[in-house]
PDB file of N, H, CA, C and O in Angstrom:
ATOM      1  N   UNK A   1     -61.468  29.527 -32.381  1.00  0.00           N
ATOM      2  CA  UNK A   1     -60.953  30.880 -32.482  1.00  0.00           C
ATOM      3  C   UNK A   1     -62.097  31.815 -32.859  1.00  0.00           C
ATOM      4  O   UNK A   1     -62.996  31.510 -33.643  1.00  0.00           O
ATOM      5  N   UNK A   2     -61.987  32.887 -32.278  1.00  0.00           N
ATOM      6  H   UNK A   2     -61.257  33.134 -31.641  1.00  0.00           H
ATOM      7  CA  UNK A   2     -62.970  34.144 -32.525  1.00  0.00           C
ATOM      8  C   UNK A   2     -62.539  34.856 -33.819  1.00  0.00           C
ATOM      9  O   UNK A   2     -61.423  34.900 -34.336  1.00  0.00           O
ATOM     10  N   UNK A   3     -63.635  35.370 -34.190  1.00  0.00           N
ATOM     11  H   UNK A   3     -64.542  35.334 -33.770  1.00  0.00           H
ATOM     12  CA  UNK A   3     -63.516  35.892 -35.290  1.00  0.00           C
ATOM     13  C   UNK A   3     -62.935  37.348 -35.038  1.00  0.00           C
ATOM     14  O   UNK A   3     -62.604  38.121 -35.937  1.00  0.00           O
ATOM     15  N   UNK A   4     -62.844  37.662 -33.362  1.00  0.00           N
ATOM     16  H   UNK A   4     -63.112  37.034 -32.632  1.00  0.00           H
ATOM     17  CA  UNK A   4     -62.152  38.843 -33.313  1.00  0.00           C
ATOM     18  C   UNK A   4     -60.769  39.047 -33.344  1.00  0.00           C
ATOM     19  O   UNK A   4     -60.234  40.148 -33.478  1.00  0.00           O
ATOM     20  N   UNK A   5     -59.930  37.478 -33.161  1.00  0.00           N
ATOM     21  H   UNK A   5     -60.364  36.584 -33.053  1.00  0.00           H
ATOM     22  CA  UNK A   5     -58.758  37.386 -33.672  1.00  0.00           C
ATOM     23  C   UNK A   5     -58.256  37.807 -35.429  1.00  0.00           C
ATOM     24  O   UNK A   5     -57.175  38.013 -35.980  1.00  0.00           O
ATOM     25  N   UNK A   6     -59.390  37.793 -35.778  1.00  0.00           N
ATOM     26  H   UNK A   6     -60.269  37.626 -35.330  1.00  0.00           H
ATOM     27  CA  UNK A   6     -58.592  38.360 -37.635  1.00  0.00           C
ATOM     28  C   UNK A   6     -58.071  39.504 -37.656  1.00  0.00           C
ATOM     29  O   UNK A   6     -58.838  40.451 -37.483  1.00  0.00           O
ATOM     30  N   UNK A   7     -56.879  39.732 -37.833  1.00  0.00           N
ATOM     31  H   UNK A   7     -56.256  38.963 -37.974  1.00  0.00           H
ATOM     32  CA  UNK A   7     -56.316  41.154 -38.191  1.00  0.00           C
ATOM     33  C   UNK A   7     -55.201  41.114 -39.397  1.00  0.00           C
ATOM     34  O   UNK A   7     -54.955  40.113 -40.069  1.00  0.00           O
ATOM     35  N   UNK A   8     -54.646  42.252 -39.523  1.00  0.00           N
ATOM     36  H   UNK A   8     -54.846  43.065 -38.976  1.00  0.00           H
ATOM     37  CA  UNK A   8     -53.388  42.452 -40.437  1.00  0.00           C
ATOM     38  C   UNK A   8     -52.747  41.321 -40.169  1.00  0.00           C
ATOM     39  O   UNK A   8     -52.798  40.904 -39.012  1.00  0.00           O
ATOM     40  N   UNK A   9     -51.936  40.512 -41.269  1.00  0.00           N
ATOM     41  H   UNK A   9     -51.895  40.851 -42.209  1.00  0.00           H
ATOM     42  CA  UNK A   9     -51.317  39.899 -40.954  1.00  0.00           C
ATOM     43  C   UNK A   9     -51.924  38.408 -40.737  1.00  0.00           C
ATOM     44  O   UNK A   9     -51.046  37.547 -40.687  1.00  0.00           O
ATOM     45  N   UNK A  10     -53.237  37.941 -40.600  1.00  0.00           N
ATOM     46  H   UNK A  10     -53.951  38.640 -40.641  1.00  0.00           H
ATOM     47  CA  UNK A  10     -53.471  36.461 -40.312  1.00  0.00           C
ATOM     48  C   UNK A  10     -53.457  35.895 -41.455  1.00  0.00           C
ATOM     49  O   UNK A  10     -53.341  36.520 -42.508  1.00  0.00           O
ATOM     50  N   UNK A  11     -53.568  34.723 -41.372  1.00  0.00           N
ATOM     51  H   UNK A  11     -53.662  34.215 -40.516  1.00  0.00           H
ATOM     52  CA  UNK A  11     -53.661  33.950 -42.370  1.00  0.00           C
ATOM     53  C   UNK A  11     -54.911  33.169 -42.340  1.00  0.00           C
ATOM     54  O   UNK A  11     -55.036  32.303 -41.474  1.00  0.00           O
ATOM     55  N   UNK A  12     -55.850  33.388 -43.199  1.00  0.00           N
ATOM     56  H   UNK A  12     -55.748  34.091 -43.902  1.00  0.00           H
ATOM     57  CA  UNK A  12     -57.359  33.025 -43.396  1.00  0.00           C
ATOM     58  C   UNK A  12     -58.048  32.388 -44.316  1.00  0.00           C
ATOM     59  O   UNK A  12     -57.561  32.488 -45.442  1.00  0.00           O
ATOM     60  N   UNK A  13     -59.041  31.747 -44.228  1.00  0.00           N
ATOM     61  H   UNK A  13     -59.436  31.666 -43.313  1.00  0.00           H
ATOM     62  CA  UNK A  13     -59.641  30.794 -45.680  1.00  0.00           C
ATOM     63  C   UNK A  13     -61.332  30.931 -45.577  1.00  0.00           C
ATOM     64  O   UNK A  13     -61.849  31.326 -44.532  1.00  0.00           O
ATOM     65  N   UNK A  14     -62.098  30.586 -46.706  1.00  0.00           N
ATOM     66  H   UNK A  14     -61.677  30.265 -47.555  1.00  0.00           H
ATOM     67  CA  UNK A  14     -62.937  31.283 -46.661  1.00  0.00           C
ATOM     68  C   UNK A  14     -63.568  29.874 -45.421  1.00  0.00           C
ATOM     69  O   UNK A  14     -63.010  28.825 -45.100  1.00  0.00           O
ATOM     70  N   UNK A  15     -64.831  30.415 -45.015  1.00  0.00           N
ATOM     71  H   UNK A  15     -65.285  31.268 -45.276  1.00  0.00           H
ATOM     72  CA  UNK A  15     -65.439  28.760 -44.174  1.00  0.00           C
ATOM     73  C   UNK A  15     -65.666  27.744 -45.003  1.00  0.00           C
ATOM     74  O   UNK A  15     -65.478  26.587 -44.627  1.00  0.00           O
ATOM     75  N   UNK A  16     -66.039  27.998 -46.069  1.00  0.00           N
ATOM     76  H   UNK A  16     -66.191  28.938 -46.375  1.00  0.00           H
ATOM     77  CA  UNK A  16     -66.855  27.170 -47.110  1.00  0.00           C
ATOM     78  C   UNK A  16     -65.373  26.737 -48.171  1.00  0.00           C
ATOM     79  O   UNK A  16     -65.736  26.214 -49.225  1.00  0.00           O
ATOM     80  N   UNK A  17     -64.037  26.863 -48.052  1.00  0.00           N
ATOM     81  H   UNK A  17     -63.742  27.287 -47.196  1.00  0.00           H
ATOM     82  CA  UNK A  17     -62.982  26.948 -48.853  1.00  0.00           C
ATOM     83  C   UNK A  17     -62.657  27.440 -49.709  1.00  0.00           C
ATOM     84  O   UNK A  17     -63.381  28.080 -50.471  1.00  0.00           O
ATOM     85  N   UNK A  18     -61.255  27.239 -49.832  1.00  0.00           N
ATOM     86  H   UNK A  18     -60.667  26.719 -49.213  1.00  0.00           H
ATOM     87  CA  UNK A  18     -60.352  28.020 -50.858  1.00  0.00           C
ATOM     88  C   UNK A  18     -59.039  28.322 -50.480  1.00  0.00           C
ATOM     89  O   UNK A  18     -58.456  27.621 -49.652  1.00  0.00           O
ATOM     90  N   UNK A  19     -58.420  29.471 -51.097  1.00  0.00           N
ATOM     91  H   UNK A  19     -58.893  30.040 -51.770  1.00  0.00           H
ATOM     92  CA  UNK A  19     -57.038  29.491 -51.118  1.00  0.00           C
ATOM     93  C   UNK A  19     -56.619  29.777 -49.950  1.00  0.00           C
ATOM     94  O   UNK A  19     -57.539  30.114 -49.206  1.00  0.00           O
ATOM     95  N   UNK A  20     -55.454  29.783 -49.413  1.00  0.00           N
ATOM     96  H   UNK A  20     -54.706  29.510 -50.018  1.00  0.00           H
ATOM     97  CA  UNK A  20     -55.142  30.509 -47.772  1.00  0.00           C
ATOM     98  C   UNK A  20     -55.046  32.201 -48.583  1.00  0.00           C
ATOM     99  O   UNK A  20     -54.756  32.542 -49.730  1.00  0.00           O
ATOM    100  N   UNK A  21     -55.455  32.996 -47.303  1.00  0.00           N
ATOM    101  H   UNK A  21     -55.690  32.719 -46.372  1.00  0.00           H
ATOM    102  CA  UNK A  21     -55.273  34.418 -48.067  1.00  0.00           C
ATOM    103  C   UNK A  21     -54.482  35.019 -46.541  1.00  0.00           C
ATOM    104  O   UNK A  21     -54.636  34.714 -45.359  1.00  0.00           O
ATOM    105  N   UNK A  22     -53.817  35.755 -47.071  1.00  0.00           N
ATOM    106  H   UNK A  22     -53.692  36.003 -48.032  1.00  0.00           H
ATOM    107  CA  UNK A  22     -53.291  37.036 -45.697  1.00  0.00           C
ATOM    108  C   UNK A  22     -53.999  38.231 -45.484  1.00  0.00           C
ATOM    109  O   UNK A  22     -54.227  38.971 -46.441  1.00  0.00           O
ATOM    110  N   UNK A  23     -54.311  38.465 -44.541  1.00  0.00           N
ATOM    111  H   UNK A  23     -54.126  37.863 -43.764  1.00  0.00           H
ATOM    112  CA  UNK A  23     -55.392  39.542 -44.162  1.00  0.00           C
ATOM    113  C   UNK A  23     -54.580  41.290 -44.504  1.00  0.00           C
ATOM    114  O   UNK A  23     -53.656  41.489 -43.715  1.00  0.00           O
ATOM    115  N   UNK A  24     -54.706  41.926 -45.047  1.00  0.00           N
ATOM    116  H   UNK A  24     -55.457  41.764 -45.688  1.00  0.00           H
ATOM    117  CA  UNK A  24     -54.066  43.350 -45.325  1.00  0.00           C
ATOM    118  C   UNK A  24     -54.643  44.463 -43.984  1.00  0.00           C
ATOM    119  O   UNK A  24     -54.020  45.319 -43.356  1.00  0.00           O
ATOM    120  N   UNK A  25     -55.523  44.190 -43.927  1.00  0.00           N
ATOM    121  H   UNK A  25     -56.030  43.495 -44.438  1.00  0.00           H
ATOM    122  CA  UNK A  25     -57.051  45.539 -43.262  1.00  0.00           C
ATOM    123  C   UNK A  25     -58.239  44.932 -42.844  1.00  0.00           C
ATOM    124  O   UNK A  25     -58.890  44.120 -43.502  1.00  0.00           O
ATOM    125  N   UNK A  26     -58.592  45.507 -41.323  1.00  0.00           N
ATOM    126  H   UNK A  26     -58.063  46.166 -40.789  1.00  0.00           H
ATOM    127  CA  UNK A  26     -59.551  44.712 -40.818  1.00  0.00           C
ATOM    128  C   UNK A  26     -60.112  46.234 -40.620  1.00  0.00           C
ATOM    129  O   UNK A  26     -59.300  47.102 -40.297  1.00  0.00           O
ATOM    130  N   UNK A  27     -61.590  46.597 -40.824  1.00  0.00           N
ATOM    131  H   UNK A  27     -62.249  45.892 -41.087  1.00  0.00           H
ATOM    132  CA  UNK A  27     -62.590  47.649 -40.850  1.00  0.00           C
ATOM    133  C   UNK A  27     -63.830  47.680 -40.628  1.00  0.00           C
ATOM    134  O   UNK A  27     -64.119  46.542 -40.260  1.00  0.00           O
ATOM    135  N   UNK A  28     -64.663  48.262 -40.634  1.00  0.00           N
ATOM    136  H   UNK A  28     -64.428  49.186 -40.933  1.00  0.00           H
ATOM    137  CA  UNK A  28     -65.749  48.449 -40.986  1.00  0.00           C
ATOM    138  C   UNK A  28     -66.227  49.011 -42.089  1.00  0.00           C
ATOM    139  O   UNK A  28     -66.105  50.206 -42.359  1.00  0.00           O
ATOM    140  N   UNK A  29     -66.800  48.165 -42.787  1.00  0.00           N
ATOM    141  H   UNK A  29     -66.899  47.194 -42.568  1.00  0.00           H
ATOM    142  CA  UNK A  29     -67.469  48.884 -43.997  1.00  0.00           C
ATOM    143  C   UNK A  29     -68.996  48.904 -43.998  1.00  0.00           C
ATOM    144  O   UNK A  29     -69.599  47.838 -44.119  1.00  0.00           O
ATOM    145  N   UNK A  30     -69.437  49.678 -43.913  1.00  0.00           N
ATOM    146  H   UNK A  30     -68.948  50.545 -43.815  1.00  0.00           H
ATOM    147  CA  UNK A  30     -71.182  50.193 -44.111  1.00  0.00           C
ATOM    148  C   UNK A  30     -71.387  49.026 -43.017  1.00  0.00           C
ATOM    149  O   UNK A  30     -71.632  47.968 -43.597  1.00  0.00           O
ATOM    150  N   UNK A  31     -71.364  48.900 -41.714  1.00  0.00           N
ATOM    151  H   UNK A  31     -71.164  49.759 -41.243  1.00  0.00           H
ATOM    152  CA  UNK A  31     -71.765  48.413 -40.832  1.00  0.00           C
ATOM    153  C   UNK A  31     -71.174  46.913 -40.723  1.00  0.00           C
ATOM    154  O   UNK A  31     -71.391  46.307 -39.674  1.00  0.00           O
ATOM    155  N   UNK A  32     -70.372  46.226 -41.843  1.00  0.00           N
ATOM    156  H   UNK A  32     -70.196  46.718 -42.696  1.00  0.00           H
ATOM    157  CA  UNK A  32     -69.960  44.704 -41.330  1.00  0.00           C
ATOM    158  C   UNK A  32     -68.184  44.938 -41.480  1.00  0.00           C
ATOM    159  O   UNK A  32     -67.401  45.575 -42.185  1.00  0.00           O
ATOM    160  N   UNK A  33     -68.159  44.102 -40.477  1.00  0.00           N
ATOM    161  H   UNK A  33     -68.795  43.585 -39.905  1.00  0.00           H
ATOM    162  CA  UNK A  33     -66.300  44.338 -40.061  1.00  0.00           C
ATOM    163  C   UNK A  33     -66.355  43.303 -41.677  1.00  0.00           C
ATOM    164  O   UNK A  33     -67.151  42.490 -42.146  1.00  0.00           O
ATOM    165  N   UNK A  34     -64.801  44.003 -42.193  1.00  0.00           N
ATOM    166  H   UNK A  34     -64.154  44.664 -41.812  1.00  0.00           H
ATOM    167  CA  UNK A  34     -64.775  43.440 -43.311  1.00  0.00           C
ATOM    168  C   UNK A  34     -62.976  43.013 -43.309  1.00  0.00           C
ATOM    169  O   UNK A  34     -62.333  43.545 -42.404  1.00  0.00           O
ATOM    170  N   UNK A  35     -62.410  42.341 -44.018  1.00  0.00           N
ATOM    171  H   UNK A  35     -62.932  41.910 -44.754  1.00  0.00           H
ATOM    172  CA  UNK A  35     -60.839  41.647 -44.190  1.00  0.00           C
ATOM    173  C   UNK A  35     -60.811  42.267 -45.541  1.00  0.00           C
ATOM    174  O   UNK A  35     -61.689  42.161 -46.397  1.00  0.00           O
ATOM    175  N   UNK A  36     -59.822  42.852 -45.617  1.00  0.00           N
ATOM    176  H   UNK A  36     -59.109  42.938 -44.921  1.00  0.00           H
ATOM    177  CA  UNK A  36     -58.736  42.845 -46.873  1.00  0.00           C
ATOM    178  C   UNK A  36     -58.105  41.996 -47.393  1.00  0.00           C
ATOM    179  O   UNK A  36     -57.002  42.143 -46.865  1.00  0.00           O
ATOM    180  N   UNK A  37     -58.000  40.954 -48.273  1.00  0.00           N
ATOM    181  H   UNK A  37     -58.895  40.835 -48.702  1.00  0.00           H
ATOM    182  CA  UNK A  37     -56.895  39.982 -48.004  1.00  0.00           C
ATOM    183  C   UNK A  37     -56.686  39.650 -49.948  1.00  0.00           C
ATOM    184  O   UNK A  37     -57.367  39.638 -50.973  1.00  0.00           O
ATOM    185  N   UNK A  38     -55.129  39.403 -49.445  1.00  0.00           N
ATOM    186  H   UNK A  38     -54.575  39.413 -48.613  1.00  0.00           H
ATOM    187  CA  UNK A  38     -54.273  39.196 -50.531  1.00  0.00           C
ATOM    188  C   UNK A  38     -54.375  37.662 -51.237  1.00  0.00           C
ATOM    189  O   UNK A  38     -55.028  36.903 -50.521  1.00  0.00           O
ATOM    190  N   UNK A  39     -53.967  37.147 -52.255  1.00  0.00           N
ATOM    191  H   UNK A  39     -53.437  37.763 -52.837  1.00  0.00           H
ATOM    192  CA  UNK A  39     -53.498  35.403 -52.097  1.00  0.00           C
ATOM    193  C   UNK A  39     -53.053  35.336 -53.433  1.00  0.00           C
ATOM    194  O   UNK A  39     -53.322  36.192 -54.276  1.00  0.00           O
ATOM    195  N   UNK A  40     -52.451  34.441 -53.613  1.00  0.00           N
ATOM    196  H   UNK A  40     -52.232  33.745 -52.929  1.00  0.00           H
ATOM    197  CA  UNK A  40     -51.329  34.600 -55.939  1.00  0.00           C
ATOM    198  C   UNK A  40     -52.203  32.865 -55.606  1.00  0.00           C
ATOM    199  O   UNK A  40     -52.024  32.043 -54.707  1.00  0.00           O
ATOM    200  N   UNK A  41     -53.016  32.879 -56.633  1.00  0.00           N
ATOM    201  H   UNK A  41     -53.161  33.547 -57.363  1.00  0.00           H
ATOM    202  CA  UNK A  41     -52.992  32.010 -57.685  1.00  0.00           C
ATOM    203  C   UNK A  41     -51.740  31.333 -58.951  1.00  0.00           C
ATOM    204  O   UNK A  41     -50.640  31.867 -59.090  1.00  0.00           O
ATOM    205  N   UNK A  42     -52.056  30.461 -59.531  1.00  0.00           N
ATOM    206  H   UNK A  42     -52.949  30.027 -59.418  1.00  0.00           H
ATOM    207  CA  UNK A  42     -51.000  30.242 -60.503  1.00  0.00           C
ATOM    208  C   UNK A  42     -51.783  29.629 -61.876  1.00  0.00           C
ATOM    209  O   UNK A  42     -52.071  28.477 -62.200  1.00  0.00           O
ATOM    210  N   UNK A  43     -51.947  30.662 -62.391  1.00  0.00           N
ATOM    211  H   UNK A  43     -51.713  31.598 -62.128  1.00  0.00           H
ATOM    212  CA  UNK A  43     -53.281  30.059 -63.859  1.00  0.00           C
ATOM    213  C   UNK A  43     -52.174  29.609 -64.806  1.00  0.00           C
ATOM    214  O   UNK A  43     -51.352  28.782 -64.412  1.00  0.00           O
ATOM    215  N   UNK A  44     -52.104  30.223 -66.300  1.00  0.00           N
ATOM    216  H   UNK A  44     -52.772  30.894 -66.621  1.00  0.00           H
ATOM    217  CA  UNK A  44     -50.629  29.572 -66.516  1.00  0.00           C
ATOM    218  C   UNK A  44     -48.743  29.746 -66.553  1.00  0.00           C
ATOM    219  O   UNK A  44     -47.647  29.191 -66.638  1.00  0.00           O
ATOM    220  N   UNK A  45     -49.251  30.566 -66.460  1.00  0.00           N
ATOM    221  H   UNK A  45     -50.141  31.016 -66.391  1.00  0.00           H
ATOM    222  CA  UNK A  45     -47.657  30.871 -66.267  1.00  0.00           C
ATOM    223  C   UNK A  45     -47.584  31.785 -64.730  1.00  0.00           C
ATOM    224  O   UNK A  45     -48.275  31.595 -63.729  1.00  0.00           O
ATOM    225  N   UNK A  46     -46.689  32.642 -64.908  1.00  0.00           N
ATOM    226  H   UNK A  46     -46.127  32.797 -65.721  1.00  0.00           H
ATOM    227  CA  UNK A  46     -46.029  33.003 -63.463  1.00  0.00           C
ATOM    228  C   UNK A  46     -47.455  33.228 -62.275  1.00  0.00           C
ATOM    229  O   UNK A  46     -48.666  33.248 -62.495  1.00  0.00           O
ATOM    230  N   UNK A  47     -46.705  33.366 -61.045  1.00  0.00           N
ATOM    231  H   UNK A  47     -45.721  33.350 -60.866  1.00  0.00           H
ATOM    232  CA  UNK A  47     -47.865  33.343 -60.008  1.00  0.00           C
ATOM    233  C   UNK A  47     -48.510  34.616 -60.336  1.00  0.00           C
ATOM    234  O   UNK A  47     -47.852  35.443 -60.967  1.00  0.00           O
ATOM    235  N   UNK A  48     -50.276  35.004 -59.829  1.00  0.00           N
ATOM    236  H   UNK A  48     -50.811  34.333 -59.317  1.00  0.00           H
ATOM    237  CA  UNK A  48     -51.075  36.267 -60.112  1.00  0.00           C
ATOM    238  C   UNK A  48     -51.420  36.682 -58.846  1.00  0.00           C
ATOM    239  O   UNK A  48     -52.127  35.898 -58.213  1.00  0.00           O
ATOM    240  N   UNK A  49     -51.078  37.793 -58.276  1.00  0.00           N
ATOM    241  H   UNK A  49     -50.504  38.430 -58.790  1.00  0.00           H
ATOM    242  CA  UNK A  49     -51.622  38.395 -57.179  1.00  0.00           C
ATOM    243  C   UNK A  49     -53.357  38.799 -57.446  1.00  0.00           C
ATOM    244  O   UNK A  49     -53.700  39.509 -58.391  1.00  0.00           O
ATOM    245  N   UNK A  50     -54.339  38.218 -56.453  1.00  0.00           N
ATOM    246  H   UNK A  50     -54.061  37.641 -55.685  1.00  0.00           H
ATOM    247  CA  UNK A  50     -55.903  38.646 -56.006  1.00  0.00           C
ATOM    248  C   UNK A  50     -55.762  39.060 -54.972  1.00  0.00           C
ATOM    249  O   UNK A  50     -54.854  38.918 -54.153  1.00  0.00           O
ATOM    250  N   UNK A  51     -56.940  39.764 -54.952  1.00  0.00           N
ATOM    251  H   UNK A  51     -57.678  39.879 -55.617  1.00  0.00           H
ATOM    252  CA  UNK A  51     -57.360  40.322 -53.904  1.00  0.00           C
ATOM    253  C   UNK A  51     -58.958  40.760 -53.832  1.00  0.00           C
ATOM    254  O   UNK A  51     -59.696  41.099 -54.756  1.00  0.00           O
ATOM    255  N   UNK A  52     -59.219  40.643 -52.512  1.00  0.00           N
ATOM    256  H   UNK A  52     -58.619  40.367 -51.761  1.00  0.00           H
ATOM    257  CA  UNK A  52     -60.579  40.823 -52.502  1.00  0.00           C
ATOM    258  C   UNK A  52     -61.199  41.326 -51.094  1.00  0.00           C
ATOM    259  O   UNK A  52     -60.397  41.250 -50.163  1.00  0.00           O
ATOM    260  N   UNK A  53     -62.077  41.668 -50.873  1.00  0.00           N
ATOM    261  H   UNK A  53     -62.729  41.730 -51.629  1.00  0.00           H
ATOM    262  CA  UNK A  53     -62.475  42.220 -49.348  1.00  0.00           C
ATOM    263  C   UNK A  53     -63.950  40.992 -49.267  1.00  0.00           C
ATOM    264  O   UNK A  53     -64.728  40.511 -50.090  1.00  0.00           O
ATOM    265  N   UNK A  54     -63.698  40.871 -47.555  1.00  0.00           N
ATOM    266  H   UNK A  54     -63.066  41.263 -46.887  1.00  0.00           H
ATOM    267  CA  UNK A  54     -65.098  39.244 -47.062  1.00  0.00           C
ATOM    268  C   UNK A  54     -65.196  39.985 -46.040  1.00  0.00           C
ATOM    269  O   UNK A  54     -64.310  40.762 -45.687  1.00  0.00           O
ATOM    270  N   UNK A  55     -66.655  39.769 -45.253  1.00  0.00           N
ATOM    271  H   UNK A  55     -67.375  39.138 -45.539  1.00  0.00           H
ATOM    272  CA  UNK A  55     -66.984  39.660 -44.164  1.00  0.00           C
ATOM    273  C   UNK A  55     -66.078  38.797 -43.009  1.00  0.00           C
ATOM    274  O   UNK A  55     -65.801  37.612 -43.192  1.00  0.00           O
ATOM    275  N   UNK A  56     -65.656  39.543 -41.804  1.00  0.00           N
ATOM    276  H   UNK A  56     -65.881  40.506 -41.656  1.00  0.00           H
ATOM    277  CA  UNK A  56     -65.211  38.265 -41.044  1.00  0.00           C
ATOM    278  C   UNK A  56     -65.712  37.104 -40.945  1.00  0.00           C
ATOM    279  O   UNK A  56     -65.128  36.028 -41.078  1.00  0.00           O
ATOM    280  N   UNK A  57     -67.206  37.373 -40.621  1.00  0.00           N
ATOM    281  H   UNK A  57     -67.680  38.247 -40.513  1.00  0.00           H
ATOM    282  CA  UNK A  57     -67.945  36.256 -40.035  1.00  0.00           C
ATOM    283  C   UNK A  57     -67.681  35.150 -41.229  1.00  0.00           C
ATOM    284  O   UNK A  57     -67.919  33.972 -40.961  1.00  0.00           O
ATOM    285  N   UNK A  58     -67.165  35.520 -42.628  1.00  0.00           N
ATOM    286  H   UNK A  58     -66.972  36.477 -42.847  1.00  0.00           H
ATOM    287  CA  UNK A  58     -67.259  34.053 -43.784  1.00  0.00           C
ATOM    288  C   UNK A  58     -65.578  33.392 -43.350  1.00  0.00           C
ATOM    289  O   UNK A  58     -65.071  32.286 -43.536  1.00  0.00           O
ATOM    290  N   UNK A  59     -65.162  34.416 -42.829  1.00  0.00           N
ATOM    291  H   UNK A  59     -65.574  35.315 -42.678  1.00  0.00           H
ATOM    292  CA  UNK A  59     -63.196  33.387 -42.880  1.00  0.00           C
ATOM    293  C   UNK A  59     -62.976  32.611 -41.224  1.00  0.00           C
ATOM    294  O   UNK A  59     -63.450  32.856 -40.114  1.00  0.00           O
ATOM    295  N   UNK A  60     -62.004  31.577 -41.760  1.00  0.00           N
ATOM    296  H   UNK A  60     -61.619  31.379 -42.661  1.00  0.00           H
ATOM    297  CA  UNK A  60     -61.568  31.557 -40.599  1.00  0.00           C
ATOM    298  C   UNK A  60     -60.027  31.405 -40.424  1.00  0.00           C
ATOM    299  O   UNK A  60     -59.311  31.146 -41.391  1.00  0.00           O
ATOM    300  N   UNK A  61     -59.596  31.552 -39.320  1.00  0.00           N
ATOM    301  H   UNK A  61     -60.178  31.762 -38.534  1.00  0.00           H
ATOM    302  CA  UNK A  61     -58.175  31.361 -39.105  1.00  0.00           C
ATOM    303  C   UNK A  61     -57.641  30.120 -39.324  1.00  0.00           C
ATOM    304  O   UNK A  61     -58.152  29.089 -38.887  1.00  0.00           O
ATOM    305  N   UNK A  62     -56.007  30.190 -40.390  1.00  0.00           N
ATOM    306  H   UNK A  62     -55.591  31.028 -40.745  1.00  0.00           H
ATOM    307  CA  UNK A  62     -55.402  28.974 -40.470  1.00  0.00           C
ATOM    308  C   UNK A  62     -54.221  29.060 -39.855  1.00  0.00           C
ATOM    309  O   UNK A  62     -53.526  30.073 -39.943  1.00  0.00           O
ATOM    310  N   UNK A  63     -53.838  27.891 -39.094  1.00  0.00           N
ATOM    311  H   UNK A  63     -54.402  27.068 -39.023  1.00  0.00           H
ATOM    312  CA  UNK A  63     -52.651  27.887 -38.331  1.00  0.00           C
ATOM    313  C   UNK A  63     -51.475  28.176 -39.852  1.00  0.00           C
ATOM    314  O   UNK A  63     -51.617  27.913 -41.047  1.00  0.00           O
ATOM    315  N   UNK A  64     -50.632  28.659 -39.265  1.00  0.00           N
ATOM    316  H   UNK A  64     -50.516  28.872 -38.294  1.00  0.00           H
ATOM    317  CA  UNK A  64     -49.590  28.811 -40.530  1.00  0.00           C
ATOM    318  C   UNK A  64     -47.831  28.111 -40.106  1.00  0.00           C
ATOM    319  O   UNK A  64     -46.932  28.148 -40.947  1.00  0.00           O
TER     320      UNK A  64
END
């Protein structure tokens, strides 16, 4: 899969791993297309919403 498939809505992980995240916003920022993406952890008690912005080129698509 191309990395031009990431948009709103995918479901993505980093290449190198980690959590599944859902993509919010696909952009450009200062010249690198960048992902928005959401994902809840669970440290100790109830689940925690993160969030963070990656380069496409670091995620890739997970079948869901």
């Amino acid at each position: 899969m191309s990395d031009q498939e990431i948009k709103a809505g995918s479901v993505v992980q980093l290449k190198s791993g980690g959590p599944l995240m859902t993509v919010q916003q696909v952009a450009d920022h200062w010249g690198t297309l960048t992902a928005w993406c959401d994902w809840f952890v669970q440290d100790k008690a109830p689940w925690k919403k993160e969030h963070d912005t990656f380069p496409v080129t670091s995620l890739k698509l997970v079948d869901s």
